[in-house]
N, C-alpha and C positions, 0 to 999 in steps of 0.2 A: 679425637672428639668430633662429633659430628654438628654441619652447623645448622643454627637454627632455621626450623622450616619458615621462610615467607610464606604470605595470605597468598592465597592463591585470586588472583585478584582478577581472573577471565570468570571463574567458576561464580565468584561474590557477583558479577554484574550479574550475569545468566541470574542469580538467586535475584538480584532484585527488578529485573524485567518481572519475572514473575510476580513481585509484591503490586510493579505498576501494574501490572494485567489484572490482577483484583483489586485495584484501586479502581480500573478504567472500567472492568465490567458493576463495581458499585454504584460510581458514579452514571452510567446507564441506566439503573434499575432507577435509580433516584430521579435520573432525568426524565423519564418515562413510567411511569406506575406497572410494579412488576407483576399486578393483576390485568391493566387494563391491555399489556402485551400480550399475556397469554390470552385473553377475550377476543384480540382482534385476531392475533394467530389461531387460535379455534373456530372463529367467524367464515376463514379463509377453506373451499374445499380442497381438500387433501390433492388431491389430482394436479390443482396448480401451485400448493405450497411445494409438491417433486419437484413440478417442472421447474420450481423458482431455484431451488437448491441445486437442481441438474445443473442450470443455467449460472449459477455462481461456479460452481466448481471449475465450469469452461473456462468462464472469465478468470479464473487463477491459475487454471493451464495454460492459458494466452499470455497472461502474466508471468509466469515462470521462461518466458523466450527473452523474457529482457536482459536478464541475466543472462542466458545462454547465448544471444546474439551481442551481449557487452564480449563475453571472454574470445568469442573468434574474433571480434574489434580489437584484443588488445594482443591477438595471437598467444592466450595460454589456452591450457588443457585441462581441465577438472571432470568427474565423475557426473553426467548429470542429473543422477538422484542427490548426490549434493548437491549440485547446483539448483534443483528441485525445490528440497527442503529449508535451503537457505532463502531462495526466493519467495516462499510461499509464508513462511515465519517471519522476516522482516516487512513484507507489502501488508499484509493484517498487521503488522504493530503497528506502520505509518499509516495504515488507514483508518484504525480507529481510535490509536491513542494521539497523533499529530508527530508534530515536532519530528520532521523523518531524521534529519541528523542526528536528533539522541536516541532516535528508536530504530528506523530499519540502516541507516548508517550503519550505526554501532554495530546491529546485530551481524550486518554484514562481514565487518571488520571481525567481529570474531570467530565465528566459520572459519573464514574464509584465511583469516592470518593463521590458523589451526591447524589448517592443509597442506600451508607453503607458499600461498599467495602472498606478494611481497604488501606492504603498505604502498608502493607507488600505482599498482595494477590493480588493489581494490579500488584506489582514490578514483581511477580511469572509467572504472566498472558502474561506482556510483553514480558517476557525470554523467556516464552515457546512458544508466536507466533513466534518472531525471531527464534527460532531454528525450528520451524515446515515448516517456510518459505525456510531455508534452506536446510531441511529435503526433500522435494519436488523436489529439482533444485540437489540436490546432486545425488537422487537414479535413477531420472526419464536422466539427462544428462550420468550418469554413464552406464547404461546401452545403452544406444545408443551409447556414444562416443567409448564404447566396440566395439559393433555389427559392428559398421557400422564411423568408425574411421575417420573424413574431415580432410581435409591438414586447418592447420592452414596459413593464411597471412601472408606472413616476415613481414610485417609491424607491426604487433603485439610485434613483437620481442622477444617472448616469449620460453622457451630454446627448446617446444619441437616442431618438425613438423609434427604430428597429436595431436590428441585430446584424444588417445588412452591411455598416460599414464597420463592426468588427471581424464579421466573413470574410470580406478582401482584404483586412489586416492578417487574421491567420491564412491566407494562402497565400499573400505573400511571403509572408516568413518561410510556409513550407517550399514555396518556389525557391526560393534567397537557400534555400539548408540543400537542397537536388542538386541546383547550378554547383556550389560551392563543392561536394560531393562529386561533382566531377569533372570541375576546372582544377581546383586549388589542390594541388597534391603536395603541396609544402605544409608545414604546421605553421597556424598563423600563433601568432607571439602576444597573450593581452597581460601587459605589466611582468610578470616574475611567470606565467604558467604560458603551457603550449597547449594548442590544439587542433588535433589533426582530423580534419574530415572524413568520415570512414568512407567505404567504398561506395560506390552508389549501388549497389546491389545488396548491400547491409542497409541501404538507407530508405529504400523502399521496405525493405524487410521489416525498418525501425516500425515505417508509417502503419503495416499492412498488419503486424501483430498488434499495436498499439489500438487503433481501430477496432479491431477484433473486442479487446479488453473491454473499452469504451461499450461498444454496440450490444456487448451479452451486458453489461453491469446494468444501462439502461432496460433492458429486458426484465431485467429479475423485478423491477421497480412497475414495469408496464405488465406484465401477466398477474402482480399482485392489488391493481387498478380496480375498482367495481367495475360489473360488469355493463353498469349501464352509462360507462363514461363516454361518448363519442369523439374519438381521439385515433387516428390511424398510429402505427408505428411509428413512422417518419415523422410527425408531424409529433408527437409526443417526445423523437430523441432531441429535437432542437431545445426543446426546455429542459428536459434532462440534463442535456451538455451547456445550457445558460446558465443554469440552480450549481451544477455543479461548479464548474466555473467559478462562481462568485462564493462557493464554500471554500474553492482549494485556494484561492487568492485570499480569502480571510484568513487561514490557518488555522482555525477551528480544529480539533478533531472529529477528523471527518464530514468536515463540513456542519458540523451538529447546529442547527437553530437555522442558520442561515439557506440554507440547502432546502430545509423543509418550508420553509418564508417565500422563497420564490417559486416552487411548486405550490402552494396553497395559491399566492397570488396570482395568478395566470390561469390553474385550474378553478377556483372558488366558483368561479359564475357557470363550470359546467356543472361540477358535482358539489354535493356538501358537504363545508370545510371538514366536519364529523369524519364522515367516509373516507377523503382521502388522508386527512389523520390516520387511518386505522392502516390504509394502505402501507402510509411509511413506517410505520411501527411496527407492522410486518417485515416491511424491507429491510430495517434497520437488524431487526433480529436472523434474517436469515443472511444477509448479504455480509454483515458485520458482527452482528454477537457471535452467530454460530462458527463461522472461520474461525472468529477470536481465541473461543474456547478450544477448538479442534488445537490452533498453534500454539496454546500456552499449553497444552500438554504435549507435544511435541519440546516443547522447547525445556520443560518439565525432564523428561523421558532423557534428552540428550546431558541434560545439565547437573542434575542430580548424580547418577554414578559417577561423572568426574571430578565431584564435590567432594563426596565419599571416600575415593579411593586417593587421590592425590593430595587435598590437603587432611584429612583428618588422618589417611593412615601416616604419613610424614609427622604429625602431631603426637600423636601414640608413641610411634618407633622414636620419635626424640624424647620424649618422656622418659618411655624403659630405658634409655641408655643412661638419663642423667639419675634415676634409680640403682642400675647397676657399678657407676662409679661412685657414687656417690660412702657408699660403706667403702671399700678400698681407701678411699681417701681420709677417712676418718684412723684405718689403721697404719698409716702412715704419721 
């Protein structure tokens, strides 16, 4: 007798990422009127909704080194068109659904435990994208909140009124991760976990892909701007990296409400609130719907034939068997 098939219970999450993926793109349309999207994206000339799409795709190529510069950190070996497709499926579910542990965690974990990657070396792989993520937003905000210091919003209520001495707060921390990077070559010990500072040539690598990520995401947001905004580059990524900031610290997905609150505030007195409304509801659709939809069909595409063939045909073939003994036993 054969025994009974278990749910195959990798395949059932894959199935329900996918129900939250049309959960998270409804609750989108909802949050956003799914006319007045397409109005402002039709408003937008074709030339720079490319460019804006060009420029996201970068910024997910930039994004997929995190993961590739986690696995030389932990000295294994993977493919990296899987390492590709894993990074590129789970950063769109953490970025637009939230909650990255039950969404690009997870997805990681599964991939990734699929392969042969142990649970201790994905758990390594996660920490050190997180920290690269933040690695990026700390050196690349720091320097600018330096240089070139914005008045913070009262409305933020935040104690300080520029952005100056959170600047010298993120480059110190990035000073404190370089030093540490290449005195401390012991794991330091916090409670039950270790951690080992990677090389300082992984550590610049961290800061200088991360950055990268950073500097095009802000981009796709700035080429989708009216044209009559007067805002250089630079002086536009510092409120970028401010708005965002205070979305990824909320936990929002994606920053949703809050992201767009501090962008309106700071911009309002250049252009009208109307306008750059439109701007971010363009952003929103190409930087995040569009990814979204691209990776639940990918994740579609992976999830389904193993759904298929693993537990349904095991379901079947345990069926027909308890068919065919089943008269036997009877003549017995």
């Amino acid at each position: 007798m054969s025994k009974k098939p278990k749910l195959n219970l990798s395949s059932l999450f894959g199935l329900l990422l996918l129900v939250l993926s049309l959960w998270a793109i409804s609750n989108e349309l909802r949050e956003y009127n799914y006319h007045d999207v397409l109005k402002n994206l039709a408003a937008i000339p074709k030339n720079l909704l490319v460019v804006s799409i060009g420029l996201t795709a970068l910024g997910y190529c930039a994004i997929a080194f995190y993961d590739i510069l986690g696995f030389k950190y932990i000295g294994f070996s993977l493919s990296w068109k899987k390492i590709a497709l894993t990074n590129f499926i789970s950063s769109v579910f953490s970025n637009t659904i939230g909650f990255a542990l039950l969404t690009g965690s997870a997805i990681r974990y599964r991939f990734y435990s699929t392969w042969g990657i142990s649970s201790l070396a994905i758990a390594q792989i996660i920490a050190f994208v997180n920290f690269t993520f933040w690695l990026g937003m700390f050196a690349l905000a720091g320097f600018i909140f330096l240089a070139n210091p914005l008045t913070i919003p009262t409305q933020l209520h935040l104690p300080f009124a520029t952005v100056r001495p959170i600047g010298i707060i993120f480059l110190l921390l990035i000073i404190t991760y370089l030093l540490g990077s290449l005195f401390i070559k012991q794991p330091l010990r916090i409670h039950s976990h270790e951690f080992k500072f990677p090389s300082f040539k992984i550590s610049l690598a961290q800061i200088v892909v991360s950055s990268c990520d950073w500097v095009f995401a802000a981009a796709v947001l700035y080429i989708l701007l009216p044209a009559n905004t007067s805002l250089s580059y630079l002086d536009f990524l510092g409120i970028y990296l401010l708005a965002m900031f205070a979305g990824v610290i909320s936990n929002v997905p994606g920053g949703l409400g809050v992201f767009e609150t501090v962008i309106l505030l700071i911009l309002s007195s250049r252009v009208s609130a109307a306008a750059i409304l439109g701007s971010l509801l363009a952003y929103r659709g190409v930087y995040y719907f569009l990814p979204f939809i691209v990776a639940a069909a990918l994740l579609g595409l992976y999830e389904l034939p193993l759904l298929r063939w693993s537990t349904f045909r095991r379901f079947f073939h345990h069926m027909i068997i308890k068919i065919r003994i089943r008269p036997n036993s009877k003549r017995k």
